[in-house]
C-alpha positions as CSV (number, residue, x, y, z in Angstrom):
1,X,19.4,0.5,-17.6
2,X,18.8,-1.2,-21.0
3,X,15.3,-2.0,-22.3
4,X,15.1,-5.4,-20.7
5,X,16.1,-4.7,-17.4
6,X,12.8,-2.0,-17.4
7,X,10.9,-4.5,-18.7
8,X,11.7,-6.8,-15.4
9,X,11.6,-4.1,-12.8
10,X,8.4,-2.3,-13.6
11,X,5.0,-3.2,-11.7
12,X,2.8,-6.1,-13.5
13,X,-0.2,-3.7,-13.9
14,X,1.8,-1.0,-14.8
15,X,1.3,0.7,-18.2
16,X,4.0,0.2,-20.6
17,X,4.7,3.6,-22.2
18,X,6.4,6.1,-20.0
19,X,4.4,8.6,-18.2
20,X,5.2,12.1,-19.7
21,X,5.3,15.7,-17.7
22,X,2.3,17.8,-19.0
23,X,3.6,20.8,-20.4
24,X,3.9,24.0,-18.8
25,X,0.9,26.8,-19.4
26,X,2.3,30.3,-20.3
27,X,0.1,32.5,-18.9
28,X,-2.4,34.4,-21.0
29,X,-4.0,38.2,-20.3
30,X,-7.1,38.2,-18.6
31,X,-8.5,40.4,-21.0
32,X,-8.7,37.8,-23.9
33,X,-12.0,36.6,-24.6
34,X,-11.9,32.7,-24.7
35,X,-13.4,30.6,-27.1
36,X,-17.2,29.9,-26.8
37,X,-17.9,26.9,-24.9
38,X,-14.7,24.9,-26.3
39,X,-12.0,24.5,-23.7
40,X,-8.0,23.2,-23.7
41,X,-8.1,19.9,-24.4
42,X,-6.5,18.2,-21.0
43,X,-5.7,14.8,-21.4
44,X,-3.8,12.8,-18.4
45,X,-1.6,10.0,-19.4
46,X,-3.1,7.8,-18.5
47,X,-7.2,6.7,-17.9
48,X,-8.5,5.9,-14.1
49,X,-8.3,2.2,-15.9
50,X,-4.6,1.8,-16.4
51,X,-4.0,3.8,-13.1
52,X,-6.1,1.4,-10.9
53,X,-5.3,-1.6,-9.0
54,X,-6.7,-4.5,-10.7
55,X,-9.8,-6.3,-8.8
56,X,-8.0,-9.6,-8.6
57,X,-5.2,-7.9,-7.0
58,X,-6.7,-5.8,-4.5
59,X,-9.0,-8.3,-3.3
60,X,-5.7,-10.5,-2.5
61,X,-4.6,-7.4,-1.3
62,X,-7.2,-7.0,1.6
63,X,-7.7,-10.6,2.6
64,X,-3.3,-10.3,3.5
65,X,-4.1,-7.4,5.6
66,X,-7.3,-8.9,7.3
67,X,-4.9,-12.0,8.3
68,X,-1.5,-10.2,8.9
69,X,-3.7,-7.1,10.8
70,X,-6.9,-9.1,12.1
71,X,-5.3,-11.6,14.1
72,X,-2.6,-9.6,16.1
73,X,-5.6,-6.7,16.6
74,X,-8.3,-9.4,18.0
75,X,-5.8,-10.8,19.8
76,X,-4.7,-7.6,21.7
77,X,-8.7,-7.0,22.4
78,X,-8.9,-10.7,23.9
79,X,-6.3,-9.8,26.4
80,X,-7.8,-7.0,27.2
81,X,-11.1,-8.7,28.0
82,X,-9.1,-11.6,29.7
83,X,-7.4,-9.2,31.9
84,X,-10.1,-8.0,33.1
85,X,-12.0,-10.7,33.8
86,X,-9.4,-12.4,35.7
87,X,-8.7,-9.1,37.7
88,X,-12.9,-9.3,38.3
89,X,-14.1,-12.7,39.0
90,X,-10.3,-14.6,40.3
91,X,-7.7,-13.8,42.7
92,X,-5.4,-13.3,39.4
93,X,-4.1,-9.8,39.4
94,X,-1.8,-8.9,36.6
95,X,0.5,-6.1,36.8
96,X,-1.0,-3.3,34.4
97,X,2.2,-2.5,32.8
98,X,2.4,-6.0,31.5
99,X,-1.4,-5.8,30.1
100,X,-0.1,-2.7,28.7
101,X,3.2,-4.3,27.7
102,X,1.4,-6.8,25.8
103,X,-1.4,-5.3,24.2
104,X,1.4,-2.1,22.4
105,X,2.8,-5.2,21.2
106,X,0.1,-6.9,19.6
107,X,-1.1,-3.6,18.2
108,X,2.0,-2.8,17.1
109,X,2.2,-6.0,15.1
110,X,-1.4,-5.3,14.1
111,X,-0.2,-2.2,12.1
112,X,2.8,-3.7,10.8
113,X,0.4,-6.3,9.2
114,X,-1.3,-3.9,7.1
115,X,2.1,-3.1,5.7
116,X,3.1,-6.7,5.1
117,X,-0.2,-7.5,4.2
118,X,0.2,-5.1,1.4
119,X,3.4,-5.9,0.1
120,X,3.5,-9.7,0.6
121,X,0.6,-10.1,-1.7
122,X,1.2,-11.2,-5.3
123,X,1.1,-7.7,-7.3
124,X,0.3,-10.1,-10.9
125,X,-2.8,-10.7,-11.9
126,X,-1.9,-14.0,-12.8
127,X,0.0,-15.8,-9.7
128,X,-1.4,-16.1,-6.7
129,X,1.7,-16.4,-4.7
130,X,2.6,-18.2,-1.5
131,X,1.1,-18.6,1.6
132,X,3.1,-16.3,4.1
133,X,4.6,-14.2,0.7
134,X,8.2,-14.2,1.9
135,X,8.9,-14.3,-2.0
136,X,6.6,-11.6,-2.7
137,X,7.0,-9.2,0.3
138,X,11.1,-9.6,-1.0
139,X,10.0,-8.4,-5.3
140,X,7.4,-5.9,-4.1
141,X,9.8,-4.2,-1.2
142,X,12.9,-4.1,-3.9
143,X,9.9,-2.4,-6.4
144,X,9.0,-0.1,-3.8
145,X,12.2,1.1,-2.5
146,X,13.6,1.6,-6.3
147,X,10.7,3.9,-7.0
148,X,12.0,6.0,-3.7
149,X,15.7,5.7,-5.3
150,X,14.1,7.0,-8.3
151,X,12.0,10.1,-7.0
152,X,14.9,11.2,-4.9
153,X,17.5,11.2,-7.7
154,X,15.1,13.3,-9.9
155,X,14.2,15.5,-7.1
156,X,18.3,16.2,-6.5
């Protein structure tokens, strides 16, 4: 993959040098005295900063999932409430399996909202993307199932 091609595929808050192993510790007797007060200097790769989410993004983040999970979720409650009352106070009696039927389903798309949620919204800072985030949910799934590609061929 040449330089550019990296440059395109990696995450818009993600750092731009390459994360590196930390080396290996060879283990020490336990009968050496350590140094007073000064210890191994352990430095990660990269500060909680560069790690993190940025606000901007996160905050788009959550208002996708409260939409995309919110809606489905409040609307399996209502019909749960519904149900009842018409089973209560009307001659309306609904078979249970299709309350049931109904209410998997709109749970169901209640989780799978937190997913879209997630990966519909715009992951730069600097566009806010599109309403539904077709476009977006299409970059950020490609992004995310690269990174799997990636783990597994190092872990083989």
């Amino acid at each position: 993959m040449s330089a550019e091609e990296s440059e395109r595929s990696r995450l818009p808050f993600e750092p731009n040098k390459k994360r590196q192993k930390p080396a290996k510790t060879q283990s020490k007797p336990i009968a050496q005295p350590q140094e007073s007060g000064k210890q191994a200097d352990r430095k990660t790769p990269y500060t909680k900063e560069e790690m993190a989410i940025p606000q901007v993004v996160s905050q788009r983040m959550i208002r996708r999932v409260a939409g995309f999970c919110g809606v489905p979720t409040a609307l399996g409650i209502t019909t749960l409430v519904v149900s009842y009352l018409l089973a209560i106070y009307s001659d309306i009696k609904l078979p249970p399996i299709a309350v049931l039927l109904v209410n998997m389903g709109l749970f169901g798309l209640g989780v799978l909202g937190i997913t879209y949620g997630v990966l519909s919204a715009s992951w730069d800072e600097e566009e806010v993307g599109s309403l539904l985030g077709l476009g977006e949910f299409k970059t950020n799934w490609g992004r995310m199932v690269a990174g799997w590609r990636e783990t597994r061929q190092k872990n083989s």
